[in-house]
ZALO-232307 format. One record per residue: residue number from 1; residue in one letter; x negated, y, z of N, C-alpha, C in turn. Coordinates in steps of 0.001 Angstrom, whole numbers, plus 500000, padded with zeros to 6 digits. Atoms other than C-alpha are relative to their C-alpha. Layout:
<pts>
(pt NUM; 'A'; (X; Y; Z); (X; Y; Z); (X; Y; Z))
...
</pts>
This chain:
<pts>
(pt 1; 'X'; (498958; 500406; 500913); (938589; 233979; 237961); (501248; 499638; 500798))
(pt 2; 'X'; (498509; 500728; 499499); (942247; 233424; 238937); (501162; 499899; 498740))
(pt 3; 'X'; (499235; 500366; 501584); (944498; 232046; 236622); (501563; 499454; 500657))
(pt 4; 'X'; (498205; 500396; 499281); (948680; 230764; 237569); (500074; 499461; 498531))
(pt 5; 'X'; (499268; 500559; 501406); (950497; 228735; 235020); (501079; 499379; 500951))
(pt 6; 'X'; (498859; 501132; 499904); (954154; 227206; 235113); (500529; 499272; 499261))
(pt 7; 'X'; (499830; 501252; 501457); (954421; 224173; 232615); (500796; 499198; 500780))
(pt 8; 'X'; (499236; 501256; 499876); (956476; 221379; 232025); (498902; 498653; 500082))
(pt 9; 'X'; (500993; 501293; 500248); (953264; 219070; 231455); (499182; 500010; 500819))
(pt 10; 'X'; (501212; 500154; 498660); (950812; 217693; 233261); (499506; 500535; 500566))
(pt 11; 'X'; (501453; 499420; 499477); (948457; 218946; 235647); (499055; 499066; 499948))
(pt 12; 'X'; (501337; 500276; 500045); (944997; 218167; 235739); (499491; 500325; 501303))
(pt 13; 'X'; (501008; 499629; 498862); (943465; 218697; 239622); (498884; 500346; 499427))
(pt 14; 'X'; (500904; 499969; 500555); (940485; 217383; 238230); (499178; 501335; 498992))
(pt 15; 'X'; (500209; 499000; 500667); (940471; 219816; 235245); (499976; 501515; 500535))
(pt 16; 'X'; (500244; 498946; 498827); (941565; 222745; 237810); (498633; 499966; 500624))
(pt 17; 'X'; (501016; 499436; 498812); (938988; 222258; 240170); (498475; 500020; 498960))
(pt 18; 'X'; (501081; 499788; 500999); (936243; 222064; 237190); (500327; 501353; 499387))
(pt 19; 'X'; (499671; 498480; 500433); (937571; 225602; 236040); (499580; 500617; 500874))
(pt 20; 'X'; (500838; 498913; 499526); (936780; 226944; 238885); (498861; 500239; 501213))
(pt 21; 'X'; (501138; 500289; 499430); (933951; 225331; 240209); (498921; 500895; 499728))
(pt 22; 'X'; (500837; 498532; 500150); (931286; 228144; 241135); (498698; 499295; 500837))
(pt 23; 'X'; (501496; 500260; 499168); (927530; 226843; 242566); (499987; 501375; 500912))
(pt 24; 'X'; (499971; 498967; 498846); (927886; 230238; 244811); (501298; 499629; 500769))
(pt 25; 'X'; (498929; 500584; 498879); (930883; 228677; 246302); (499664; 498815; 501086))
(pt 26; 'X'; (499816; 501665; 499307); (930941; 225598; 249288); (500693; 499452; 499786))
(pt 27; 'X'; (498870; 501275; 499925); (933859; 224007; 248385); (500786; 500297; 498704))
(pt 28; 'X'; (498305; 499581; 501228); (936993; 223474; 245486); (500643; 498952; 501070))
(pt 29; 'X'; (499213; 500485; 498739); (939593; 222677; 247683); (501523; 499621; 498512))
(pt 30; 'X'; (498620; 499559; 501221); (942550; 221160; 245389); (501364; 499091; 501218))
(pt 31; 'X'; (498979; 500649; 499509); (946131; 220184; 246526); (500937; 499625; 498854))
(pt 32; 'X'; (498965; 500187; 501182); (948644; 218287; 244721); (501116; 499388; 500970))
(pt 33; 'X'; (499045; 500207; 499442); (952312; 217880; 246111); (500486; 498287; 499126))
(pt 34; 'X'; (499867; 501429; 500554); (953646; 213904; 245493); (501634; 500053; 500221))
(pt 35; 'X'; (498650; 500372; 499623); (957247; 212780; 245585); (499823; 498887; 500948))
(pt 36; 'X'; (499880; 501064; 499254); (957900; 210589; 248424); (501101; 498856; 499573))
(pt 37; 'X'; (498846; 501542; 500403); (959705; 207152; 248110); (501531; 500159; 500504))
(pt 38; 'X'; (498521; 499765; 499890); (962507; 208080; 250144); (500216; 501060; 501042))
(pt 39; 'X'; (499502; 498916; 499904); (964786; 211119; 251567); (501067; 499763; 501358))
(pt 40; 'X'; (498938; 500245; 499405); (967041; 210608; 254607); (500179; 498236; 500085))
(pt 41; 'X'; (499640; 501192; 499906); (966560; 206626; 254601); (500740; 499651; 498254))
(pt 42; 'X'; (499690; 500238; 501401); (967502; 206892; 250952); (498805; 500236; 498991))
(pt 43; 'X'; (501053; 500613; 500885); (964997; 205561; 247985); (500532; 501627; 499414))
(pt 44; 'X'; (499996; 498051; 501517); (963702; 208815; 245448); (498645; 498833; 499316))
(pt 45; 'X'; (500870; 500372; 501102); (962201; 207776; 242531); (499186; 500937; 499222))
(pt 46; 'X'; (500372; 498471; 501274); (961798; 211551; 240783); (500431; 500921; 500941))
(pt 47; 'X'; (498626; 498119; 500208); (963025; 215533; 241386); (499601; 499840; 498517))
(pt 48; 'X'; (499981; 499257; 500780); (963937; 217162; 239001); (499646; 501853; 500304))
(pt 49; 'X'; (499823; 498352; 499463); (962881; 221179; 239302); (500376; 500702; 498716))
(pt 50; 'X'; (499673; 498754; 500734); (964148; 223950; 237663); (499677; 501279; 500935))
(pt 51; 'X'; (500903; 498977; 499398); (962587; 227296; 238029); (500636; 501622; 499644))
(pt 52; 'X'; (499312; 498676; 499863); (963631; 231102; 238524); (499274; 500625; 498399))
(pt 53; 'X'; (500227; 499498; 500736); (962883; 232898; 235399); (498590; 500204; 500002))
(pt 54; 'X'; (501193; 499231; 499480); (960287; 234924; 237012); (499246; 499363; 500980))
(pt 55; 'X'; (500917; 501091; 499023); (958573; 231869; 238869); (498475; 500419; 499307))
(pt 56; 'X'; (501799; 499998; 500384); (955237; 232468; 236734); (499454; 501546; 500750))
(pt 57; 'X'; (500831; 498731; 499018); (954964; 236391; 238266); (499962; 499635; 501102))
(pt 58; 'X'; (499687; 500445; 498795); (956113; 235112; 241589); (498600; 499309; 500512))
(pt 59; 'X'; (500639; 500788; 499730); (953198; 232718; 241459); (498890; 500679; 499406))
(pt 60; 'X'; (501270; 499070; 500733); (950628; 235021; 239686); (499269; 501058; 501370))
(pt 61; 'X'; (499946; 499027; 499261); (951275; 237447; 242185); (499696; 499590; 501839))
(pt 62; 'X'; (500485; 501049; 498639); (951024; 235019; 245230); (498418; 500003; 499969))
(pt 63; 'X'; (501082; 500793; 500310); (947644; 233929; 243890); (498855; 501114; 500061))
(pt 64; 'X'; (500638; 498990; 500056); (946323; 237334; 243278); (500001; 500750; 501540))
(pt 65; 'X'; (500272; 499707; 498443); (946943; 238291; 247265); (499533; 498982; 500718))
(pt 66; 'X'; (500550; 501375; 499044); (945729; 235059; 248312); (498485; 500222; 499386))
(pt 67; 'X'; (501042; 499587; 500169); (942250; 235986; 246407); (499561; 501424; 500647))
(pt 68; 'X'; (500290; 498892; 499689); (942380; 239903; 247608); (499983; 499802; 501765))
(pt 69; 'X'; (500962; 500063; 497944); (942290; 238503; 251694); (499105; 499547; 500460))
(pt 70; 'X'; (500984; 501138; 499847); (939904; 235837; 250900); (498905; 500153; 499218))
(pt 71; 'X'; (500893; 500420; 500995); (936132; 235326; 249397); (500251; 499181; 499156))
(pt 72; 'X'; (500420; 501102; 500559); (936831; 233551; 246946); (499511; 500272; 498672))
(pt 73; 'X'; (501095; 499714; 501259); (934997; 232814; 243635); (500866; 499826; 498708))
(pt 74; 'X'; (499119; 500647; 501147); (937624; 230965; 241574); (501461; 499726; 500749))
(pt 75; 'X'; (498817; 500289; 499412); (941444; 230294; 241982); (500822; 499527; 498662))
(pt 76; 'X'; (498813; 500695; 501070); (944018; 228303; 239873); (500865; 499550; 500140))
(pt 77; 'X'; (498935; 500160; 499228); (947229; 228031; 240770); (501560; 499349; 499093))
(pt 78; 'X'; (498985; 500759; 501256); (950048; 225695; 238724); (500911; 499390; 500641))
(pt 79; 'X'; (498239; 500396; 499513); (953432; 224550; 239291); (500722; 499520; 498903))
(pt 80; 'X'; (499417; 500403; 500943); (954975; 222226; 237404); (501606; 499266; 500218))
(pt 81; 'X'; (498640; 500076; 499834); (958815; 221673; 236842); (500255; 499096; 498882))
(pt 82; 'X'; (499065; 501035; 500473); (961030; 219512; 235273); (500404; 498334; 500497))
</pts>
């Protein structure tokens, strides 16, 4: 299974890595990017992102050559903006 999404709402790790949790696999490996506190010695509270039109093929298409070099069993790949 490989799946991409680009939402405005939440992610779920959790829910990810239960999608594509496989008993023929060793591992779900998840990453989640954080905002740091501050930038240059200057406090961040938020980003904001905005996204290329074509960010969901961009990221479909990433996801789908990152399964075709690798064994893998499951893949889910999400990016969230705003």
């Amino acid at each position: 299974m490989i799946t991409s999404k680009v939402t405005d709402h939440h992610i779920s790790s959790a829910q990810l890595a239960e999608e594509v949790s496989n008993l023929e696999a060793g591992a779900v490996v998840t990453f989640s990017g954080e905002v740091r506190n501050h930038d240059n010695n200057r406090e961040v509270s938020r980003l904001t992102y905005e996204i290329h039109p074509t960010a969901h093929i961009v990221i479909q298409n990433i996801a789908e050559e990152v399964a075709s070099r690798h064994e893998i069993t499951g893949l889910a790949v999400n990016h969230r903006f705003g």
